[in-house]
N, C-alpha and C positions, 0 to 999 in steps of 0.2 A: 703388659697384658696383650695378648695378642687379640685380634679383631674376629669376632664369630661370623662364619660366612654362612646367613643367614638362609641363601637361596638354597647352599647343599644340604644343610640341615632340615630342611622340609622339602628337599626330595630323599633323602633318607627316612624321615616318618613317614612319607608317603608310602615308599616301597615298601615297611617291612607291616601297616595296617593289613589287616586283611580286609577282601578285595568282597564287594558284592556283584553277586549272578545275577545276571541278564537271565530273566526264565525261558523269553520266547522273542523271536523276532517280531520285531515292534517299527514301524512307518512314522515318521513326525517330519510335522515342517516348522519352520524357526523362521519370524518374519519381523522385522522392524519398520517400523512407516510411521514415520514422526516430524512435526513440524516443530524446527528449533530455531524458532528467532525468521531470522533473512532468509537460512534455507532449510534444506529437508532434507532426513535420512532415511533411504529404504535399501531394503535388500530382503530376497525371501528364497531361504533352500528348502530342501526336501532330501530326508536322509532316510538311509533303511538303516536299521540298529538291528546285529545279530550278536549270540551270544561267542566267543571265539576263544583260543587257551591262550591272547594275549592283545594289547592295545594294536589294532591294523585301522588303516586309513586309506581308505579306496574312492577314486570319482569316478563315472561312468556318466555325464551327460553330455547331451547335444554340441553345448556354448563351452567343452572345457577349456577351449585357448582364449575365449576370452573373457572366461570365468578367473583363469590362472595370469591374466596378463598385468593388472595389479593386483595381484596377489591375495584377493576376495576370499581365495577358497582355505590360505592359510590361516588367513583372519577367521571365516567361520570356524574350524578348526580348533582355533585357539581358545574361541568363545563357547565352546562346548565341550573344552575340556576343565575351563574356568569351573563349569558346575560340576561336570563329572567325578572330578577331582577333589572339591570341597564342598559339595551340597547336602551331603548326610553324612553319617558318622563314619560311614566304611566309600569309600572310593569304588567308582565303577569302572576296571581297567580291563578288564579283559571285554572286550566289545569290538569288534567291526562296524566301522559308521564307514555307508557307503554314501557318498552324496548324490543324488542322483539327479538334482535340478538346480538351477538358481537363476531370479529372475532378477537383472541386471535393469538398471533404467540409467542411460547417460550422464543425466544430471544430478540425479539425487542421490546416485550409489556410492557408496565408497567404504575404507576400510572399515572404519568401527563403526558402520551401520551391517555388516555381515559379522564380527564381534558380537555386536548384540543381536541379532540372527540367529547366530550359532548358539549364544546363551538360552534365548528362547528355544531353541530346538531342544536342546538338552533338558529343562524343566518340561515340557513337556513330553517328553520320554521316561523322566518318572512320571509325571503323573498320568501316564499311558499303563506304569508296571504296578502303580502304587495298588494296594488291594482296594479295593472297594467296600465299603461294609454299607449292606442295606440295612436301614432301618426297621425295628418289629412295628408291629401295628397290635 
């Protein structure tokens, strides 16, 4: 019996779900700041989300080299497509996340405190698009 490779098979589901639309360009920031034990995790970006005919990734800030110098901005990246990808029934892939900021702190920054960053950004970008239902009175 041969061995199922598990990773291409849920990029094949992935690809062939259909896709949910971005209605409108939407601004979110994605921030982690947390004390674990001995040390601390922070990181905090700032993305534009627009709607696009296909998954694009763009950075336009200040610190990009040394936003990109360990690799922070892959990690956010990674960590917003974590939810993009498996947060609601339908995947949100056609989108433009432009990163447009990310505040770096020497000590406490690091990869998977910009992972969980990125995640935050993304839940908040739904629920920036989620509808809103006001209550009757």
């Amino acid at each position: 019996m041969a061995a199922m490779n598990y990773f291409e098979k849920w990029l094949t589901d992935l690809a062939q779900r259909q896709t949910m639309l971005l209605p409108k360009a939407v601004r979110v920031a994605g921030v982690r700041d947390k004390i674990l034990g001995p040390r601390s995790d922070y990181a905090k970006i700032d993305v534009l989300c627009e709607p696009a005919d296909s998954l694009e990734i763009k950075f336009d800030l200040p610190n990009l080299q040394e936003a990109q110098q360990h690799g922070y901005l892959d990690w956010a990246v990674m960590g917003m497509l974590d939810v993009l990808m498996t947060e609601n029934t339908y995947p949100l892939r056609n989108v433009r996340l432009t990163i447009k900021g990310a505040d770096i702190d020497s000590i406490k920054s690091n990869q998977m405190a910009f992972r969980h960053a990125g995640r935050n950004a993304a839940r908040n970008l739904f629920e920036a698009i989620r509808p809103k239902v006001i209550p009757s009175t």
